[in-house]
N, C-alpha and C positions, 0 to 999 in steps of 0.2 A: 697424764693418764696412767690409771696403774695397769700393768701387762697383766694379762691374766694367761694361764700354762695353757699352751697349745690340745695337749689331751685334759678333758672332761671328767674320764672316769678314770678308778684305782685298779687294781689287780683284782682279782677272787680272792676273799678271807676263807678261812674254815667256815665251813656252814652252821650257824647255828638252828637249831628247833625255835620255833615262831612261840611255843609254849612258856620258852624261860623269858621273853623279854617282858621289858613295860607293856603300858596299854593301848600305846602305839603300836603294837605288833597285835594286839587283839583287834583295833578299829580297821585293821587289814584283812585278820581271818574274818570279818561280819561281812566286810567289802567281797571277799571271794566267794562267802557260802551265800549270799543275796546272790550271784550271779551264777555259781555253779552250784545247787542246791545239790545234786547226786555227786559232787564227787566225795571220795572217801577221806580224804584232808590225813591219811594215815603218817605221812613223813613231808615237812613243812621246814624248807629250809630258807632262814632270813641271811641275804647278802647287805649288809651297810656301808660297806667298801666305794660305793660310787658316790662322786659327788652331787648331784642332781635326782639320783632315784634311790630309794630302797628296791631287794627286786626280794622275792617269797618266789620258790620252785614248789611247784607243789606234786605231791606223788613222783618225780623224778620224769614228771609229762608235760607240765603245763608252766609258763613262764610267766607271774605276774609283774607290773613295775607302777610305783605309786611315787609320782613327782613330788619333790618335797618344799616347791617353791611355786611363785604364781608364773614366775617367769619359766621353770620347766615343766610347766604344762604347756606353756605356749612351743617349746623345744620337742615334745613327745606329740603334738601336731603337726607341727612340721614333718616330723619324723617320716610318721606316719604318711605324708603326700609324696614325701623321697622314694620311701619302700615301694608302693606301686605302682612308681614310673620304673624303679631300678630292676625292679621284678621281673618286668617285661623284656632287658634286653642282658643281663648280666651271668646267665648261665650256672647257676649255683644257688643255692637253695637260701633265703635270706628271711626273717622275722616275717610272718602274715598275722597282724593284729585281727584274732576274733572278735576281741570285746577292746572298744576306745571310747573313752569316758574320757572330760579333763583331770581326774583325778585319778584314774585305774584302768593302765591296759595289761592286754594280755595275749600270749600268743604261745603254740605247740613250741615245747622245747627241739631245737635243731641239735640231734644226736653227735658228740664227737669230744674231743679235748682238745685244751688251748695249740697251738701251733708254737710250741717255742725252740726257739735256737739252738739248741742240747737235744731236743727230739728227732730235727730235723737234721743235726747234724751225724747223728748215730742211723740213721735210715741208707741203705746202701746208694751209691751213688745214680745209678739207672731212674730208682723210686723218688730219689730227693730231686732230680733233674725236673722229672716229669710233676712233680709238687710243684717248684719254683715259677714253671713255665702254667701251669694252670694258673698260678696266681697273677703271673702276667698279663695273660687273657683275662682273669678280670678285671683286671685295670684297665684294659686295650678298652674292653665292653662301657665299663662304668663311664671311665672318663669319653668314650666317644658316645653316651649317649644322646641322640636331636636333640638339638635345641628348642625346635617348637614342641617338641614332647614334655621337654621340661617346664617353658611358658603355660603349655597346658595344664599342666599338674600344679602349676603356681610356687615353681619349688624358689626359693629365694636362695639369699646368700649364706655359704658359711661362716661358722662364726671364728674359723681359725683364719682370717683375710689379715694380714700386715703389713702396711706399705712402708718403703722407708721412712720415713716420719715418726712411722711409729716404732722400726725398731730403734731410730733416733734417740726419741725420749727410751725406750726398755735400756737402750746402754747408757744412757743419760743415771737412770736408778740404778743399774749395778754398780756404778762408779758409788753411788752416794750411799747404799744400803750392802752391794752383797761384796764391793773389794775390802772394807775392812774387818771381813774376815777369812780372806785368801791371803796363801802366801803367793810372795813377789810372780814365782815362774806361774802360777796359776792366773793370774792378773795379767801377766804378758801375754796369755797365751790366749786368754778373753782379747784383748788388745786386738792382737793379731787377727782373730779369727773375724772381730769383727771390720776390719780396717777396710775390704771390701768397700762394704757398705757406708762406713763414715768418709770414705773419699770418692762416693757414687760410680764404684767400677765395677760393681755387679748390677746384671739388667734385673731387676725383681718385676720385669712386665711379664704378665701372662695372658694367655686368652683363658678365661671362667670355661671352666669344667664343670659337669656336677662329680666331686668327692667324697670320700668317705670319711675323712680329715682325722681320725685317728683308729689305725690298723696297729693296735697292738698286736702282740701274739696271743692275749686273750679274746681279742676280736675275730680271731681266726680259726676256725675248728676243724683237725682233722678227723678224719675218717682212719683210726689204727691199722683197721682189718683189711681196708683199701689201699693205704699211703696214699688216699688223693685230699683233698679238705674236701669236708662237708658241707660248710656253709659259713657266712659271715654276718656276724650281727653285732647291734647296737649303733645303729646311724645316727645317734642326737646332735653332732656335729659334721653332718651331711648338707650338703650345700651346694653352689655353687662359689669356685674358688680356683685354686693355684694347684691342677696337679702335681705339682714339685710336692707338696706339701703330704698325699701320701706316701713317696718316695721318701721321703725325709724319714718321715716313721720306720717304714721296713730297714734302711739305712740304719735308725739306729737301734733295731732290736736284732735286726739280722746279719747288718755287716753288711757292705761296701761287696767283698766276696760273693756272696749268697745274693743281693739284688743283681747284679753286673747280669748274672745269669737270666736274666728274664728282659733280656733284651731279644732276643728271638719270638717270643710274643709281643712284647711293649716296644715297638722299637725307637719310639720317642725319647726313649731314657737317657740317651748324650746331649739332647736337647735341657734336659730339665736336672741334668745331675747337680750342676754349681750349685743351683737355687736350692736342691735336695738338701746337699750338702753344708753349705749354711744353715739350714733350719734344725737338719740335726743336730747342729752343734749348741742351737740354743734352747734342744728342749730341757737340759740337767738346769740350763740358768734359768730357765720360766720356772720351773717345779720350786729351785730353790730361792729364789726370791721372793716367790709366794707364802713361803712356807716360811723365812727370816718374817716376812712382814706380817703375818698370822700368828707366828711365834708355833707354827705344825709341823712338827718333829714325823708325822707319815708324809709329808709335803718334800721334806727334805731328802727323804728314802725311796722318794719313788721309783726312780728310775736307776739305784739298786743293780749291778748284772747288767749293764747292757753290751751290745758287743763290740763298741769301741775299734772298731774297725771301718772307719771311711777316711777317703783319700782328703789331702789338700785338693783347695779350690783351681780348678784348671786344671787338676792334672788328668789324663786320658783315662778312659778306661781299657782294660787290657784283663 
């Protein structure tokens, strides 16, 4: 089975004008001006950065996204049934589709910029405390949303779920595809990281959460003028799954340091750290095995900066 990389979507590119591309960027603007005939269409920026969606910002107000496959349309419905279970209990302002088509949704832009590592780490300590700890609570919220709420809403599984078996076979192909292009220490150290797992001494059981399954720090928006976030978006890998598996992310965009801290709202998080910690470590080799087997040189860059700062498996936190 081929692995496919934990996170779905790419960073933010520069924005381009919807005017210079092909005509696939015109069959979008005709999509928008059928459905919003008054608005002014003055500044039209096209994002192509994501894997599953194109997204067009329009006037700096309105957030469109046009699946680019049949299977993410089926993902941008989903989505959509996560969002208004998660709405109800999660405390922070998240995506409300006005317009859901299978081929074109859309929703009010949630005002704020990416939440990243270098922002957050230059915010004085009081301000960044109280950031950390909100973000916690909404993890507390998300992941402890009912169960019968989420039956209700018919929300299914995520699609970032991996059982041993399957990271079985994923290091099964790194051995065949991505060590003969590491050197020896970087091999070992794949080896190691995953030894856990290939002598079944990590528990990878969890009770299903509904997740957000990947919280970049572009998924994350602060509020500048606040230092609180604003709001969080883009759930197409929202699910039911393995809260470890958003810990994993923040872990590896933010640092082992920076999560610990959100154990005062989350306090589950010694609970789910190993399993965090393991995932983090194989999001660089999801990205770049995908990207050797694709021959995608942005594949290979994605994860670029990240903060390289989480503990060995077991050790406490402190």
């Amino acid at each position: 089975m081929r692995a496919r990389p934990l996170v779905f979507t790419c960073p933010p590119c520069p924005a381009f004008h919807v005017r210079s591309h092909s005509g696939c960027s015109f069959s979008y603007l005709r999509k928008i001006r059928a459905v919003y005939p008054n608005l002014s269409l003055e500044h039209l920026e096209l994002n192509r950065d994501g894997l599953i969606n194109d997204v067009v910002i329009v006037d700096g107000k309105l957030v469109c996204r046009f699946p680019r496959t049949e299977w993410a349309k089926n993902i941008l419905a989903h989505e959509a049934r996560v969002l208004d279970v998660a709405r109800c209990h999660v405390g922070l302002p998240l995506p409300r589709f006005e317009h859901l088509k299978e081929d074109f949704a859309s929703y009010s832009l949630i005002e704020g910029e990416p939440l990243s590592r270098e922002t957050l780490l230059q915010i004085g300590y009081p301000l960044q405390k109280r950031i950390v700890e909100q973000l916690g609570t909404f993890l507390q919220r998300l992941h402890g949303v009912p169960k019968d709420a989420l039956d209700e809403a018919d929300v299914s599984s995520s699609g970032t779920i991996r059982t041993r078996e399957d990271w079985l076979a994923f290091y099964e192909q790194l051995e065949g595809v991505l060590f003969p292009h590491l050197w020896r220490h970087r091999r070992e150290w794949v080896s190691e990281h995953f030894a856990p797992v290939l002598e079944d001494e990590l528990d990878l059981r969890f009770e299903p959460a509904l997740i957000h399954g990947d919280l970049a720090t572009y998924h994350l928006l602060l509020d500048p003028s606040a230092s609180r976030l604003s709001g969080v978006i883009d759930f197409g890998t929202a699910g039911l799954g393995d809260p470890a598996t958003d810990i994993a992310t923040l872990l590896h965009y933010y640092g082992e340091n920076i999560v610990r801290r959100m154990e005062p709202t989350y306090p589950q998080l010694p609970e789910f750290i190993d399993r965090a910690r393991f995932w983090a470590g194989t999001l660089e080799l999801q990205w770049a095995l995908t990207g050797v087997l694709d021959n995608d040189i942005p594949m290979l860059l994605a994860h670029v900066g990240a903060a390289r700062d989480v503990q060995l498996l077991g050790a406490p936190l402190r």
